[in-house]
C-alpha distance (Angstrom), angle and dihedral (degrees) to the residues before:
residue distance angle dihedral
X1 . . .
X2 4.08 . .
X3 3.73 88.0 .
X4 4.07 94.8 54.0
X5 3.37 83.2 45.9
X6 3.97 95.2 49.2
X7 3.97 81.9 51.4
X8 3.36 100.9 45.5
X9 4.36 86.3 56.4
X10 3.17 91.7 51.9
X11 4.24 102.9 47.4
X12 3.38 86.7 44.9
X13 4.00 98.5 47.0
X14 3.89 86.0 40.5
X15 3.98 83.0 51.4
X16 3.60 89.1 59.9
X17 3.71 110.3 38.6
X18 4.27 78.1 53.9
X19 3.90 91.0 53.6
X20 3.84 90.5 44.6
X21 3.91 88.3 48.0
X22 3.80 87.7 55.0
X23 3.66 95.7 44.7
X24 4.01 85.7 52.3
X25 4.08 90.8 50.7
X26 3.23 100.1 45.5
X27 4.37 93.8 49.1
X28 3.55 86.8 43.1
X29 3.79 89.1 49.5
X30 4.00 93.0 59.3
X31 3.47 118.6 91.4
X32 3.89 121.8 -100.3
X33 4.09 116.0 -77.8
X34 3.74 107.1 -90.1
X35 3.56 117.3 -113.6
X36 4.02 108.1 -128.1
X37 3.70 96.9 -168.3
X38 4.02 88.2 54.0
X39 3.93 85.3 45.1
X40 3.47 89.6 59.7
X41 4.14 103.4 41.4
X42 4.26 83.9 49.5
X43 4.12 85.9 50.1
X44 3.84 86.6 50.9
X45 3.86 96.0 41.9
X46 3.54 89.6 46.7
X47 3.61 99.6 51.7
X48 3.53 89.0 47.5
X49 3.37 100.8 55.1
X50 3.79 87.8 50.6
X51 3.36 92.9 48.7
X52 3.70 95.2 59.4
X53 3.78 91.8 40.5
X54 3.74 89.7 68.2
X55 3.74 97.2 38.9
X56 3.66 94.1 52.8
X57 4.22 85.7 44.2
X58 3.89 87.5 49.0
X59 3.04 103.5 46.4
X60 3.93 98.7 46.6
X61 3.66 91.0 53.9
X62 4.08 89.4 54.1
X63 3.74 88.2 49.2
X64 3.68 87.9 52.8
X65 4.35 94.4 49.8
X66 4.00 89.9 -115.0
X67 3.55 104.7 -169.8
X68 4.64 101.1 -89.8
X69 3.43 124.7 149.7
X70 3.56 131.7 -109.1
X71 4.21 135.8 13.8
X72 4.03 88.6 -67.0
X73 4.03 86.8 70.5
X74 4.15 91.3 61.2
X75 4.11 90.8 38.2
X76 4.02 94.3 63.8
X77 3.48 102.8 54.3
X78 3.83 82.1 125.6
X79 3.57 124.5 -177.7
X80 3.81 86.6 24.4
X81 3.65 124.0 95.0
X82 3.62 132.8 120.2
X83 3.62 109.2 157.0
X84 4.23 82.2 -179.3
X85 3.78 86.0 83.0
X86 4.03 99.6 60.5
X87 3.43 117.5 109.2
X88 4.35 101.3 -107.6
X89 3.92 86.8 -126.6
X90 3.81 123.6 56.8
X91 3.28 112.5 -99.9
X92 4.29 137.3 169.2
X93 3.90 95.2 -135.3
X94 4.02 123.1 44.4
X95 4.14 101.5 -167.3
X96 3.56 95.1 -171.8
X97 3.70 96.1 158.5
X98 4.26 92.8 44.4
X99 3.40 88.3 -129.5
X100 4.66 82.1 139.3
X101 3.83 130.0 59.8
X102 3.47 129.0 -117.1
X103 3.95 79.4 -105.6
X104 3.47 103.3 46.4
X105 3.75 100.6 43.9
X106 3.78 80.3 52.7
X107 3.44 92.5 61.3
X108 3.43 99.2 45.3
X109 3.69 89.0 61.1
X110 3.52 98.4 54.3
X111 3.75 87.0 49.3
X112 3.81 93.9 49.4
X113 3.89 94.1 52.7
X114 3.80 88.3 43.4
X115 4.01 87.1 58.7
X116 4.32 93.6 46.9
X117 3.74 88.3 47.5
X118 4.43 93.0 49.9
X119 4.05 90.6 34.1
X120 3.46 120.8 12.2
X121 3.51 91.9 -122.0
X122 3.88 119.3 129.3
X123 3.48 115.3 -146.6
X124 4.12 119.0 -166.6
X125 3.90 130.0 -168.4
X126 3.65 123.6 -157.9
X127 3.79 112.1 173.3
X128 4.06 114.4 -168.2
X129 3.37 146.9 132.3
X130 3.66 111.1 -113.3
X131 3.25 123.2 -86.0
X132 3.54 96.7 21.6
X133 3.86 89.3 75.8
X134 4.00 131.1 115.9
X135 3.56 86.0 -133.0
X136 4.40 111.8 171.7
X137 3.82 87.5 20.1
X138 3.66 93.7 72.0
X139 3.38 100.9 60.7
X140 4.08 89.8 67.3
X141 3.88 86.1 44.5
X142 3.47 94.8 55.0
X143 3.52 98.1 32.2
X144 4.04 90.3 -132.0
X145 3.98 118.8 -157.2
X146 3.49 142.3 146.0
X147 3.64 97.5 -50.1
X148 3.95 97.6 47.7
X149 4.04 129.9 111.3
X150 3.10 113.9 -157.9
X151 3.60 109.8 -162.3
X152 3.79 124.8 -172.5
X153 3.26 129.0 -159.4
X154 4.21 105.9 -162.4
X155 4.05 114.4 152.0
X156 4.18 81.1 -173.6
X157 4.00 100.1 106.4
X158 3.98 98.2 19.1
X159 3.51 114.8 -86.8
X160 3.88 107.7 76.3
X161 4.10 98.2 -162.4
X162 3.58 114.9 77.8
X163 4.02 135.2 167.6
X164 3.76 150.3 -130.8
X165 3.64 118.0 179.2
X166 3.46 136.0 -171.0
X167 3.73 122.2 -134.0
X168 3.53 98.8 -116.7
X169 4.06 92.0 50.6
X170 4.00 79.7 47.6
X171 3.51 92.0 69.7
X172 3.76 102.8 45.2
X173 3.99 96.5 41.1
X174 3.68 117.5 62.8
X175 4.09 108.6 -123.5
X176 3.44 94.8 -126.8
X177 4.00 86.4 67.3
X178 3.47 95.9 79.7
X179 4.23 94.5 48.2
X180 3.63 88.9 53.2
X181 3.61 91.3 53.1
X182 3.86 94.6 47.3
X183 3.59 81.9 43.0
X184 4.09 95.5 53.0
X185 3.77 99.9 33.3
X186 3.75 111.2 12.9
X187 4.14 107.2 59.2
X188 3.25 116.2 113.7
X189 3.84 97.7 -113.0
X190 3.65 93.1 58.5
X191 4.47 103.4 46.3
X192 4.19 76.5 46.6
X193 3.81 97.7 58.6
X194 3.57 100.8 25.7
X195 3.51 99.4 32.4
X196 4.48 137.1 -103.2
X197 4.43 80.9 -94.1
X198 3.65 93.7 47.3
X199 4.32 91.1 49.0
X200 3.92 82.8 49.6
X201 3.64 107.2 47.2
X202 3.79 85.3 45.7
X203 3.61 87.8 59.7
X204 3.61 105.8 53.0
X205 4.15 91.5 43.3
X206 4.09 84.8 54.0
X207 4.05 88.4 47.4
X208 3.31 89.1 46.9
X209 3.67 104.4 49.8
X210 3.73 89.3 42.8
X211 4.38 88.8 51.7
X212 3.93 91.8 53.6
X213 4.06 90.9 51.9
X214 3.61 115.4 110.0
X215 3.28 112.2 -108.7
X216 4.01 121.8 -92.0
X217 3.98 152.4 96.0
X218 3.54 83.1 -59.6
X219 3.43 113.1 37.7
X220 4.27 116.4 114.7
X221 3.88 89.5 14.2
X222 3.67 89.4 126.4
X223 3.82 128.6 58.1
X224 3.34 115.6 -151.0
C-alpha cells in the first residue's frame, strides 16, 4: 500500500513539474510585450517621413509645370522663386534655356496674341532647364488666372512639354489633350532628332488649332 502510494506522489508530482514545463514553453514562446510608447514614436516617424516624401515629390513636379489643373498648380511652385530671372519687359515667352531664335520666339509671340485676341485664352511659354527657372515669380509676371496655359518646356526628366492649365480652359479641353501632345511632340526621341525648338513650336500650333475648335464632344480629339 506505501509503495502505490510512493507511486502515486511521484506520477502526480511528475504530472505537475510537466504541466509547469508547458506553461513555461508556451510564455516563453510568445513574443516580447509591445512597447506602446515606441508604437507611437515609430507611427509618428513614419508618418513623417511619408509626409515629406510626398511634399518633396509634389512639389518638384509643380516646379517642373506637370500637367494640374487650375491657378493652384502655378501658385505652389514652393521653394522656387527667383523673380531675378524674368525678362525686365513683359513678354509672352521666357526662353531661359535659348533653346528659340530671335526669329522663332518672335513668331511665337505674334501667334500667342493672335490666339488671346480669337479666344480669350492666354497662353505662356517658359522654356528652362530645371532649376534654373523663376518659378512662383511668374505667375505675378504673367498675371496667370483661370484662362492661362502655362506650358513648359523642361528636357530635365525626359519629356520636354509640360502644362499649366487654368480651370476654365479645364473644362473646355479634354485632359487627355495635353498627354497626347507630350506624347506626340515632347518624348525624348523626338526634341533629340528634331530639335528642343522644333518639340515647342509643334506644341503651340497643336494648342492652337485645338483653342480655335468649336466647342463639342469632339473638338481637340486630334493633335496635329
Amino acid at each position: 500500500m506505501a509503495i502505490a502510494l510512493r507511486s502515486s506522489i511521484v506520477v502526480l508530482y511528475t504530472h505537475q513539474a510537466q504541466n509547469k514545463k508547458n506553461q513555461i514553453l508556451r510564455v516563453s514562446s510568445l513574443p516580447p510585450p509591445i512597447n506602446a510608447s515606441i508604437v507611437q514614436q515609430n507611427h509618428v516617424r513614419f508618418n513623417g517621413f511619408v509626409q515629406k516624401s510626398l511634399s518633396l515629390a509634389f512639389s518638384t513636379a509643380l516646379a517642373l509645370g506637370i500637367s494640374l489643373s487650375g491657378v493652384q498648380s502655378v501658385e505652389a511652385l514652393v521653394g522656387v522663386n527667383k523673380p531675378e530671372m524674368l525678362p525686365k519687359e513683359f513678354t509672352t515667352v521666357i526662353d531661359i534655356a535659348g533653346f528659340l531664335s530671335a526669329g522663332q520666339e518672335k513668331r511665337l509671340i505674334q501667334l500667342i496674341e493672335d490666339l488671346e485676341k480669337d479666344t480669350g485664352y492666354k497662353l505662356r511659354i517658359l522654356a528652362q532647364n530645371y532649376p534654373d527657372t523663376p518659378g512662383l515669380a511668374i505667375k505675378d509676371f504673367w498675371q496667370v488666372d483661370d484662362r492661362t496655359i502655362v506650358f513648359v518646356a523642361d528636357p530635365t526628366f525626359g519629356n520636354i512639354l509640360n502644362f499649366n492649365v487654368g480651370s476654365l480652359v479645364d473644362l473646355e479641353v479634354p485632359r487627355n489633350f495635353w498627354s497626347r501632345i507630350s506624347g506626340k511632340y515632347g518624348n525624348m526621341f523626338y526634341w533629340k532628332e528634331k530639335g528642343e525648338d522644333a518639340s515647342i513650336e509643334a506644341a503651340v500650333k497643336a494648342i492652337s488649332y485645338c483653342l480655335k475648335e468649336p466647342v463639342g464632344p469632339n473638338n481637340c480629339s486630334e493633335v496635329l
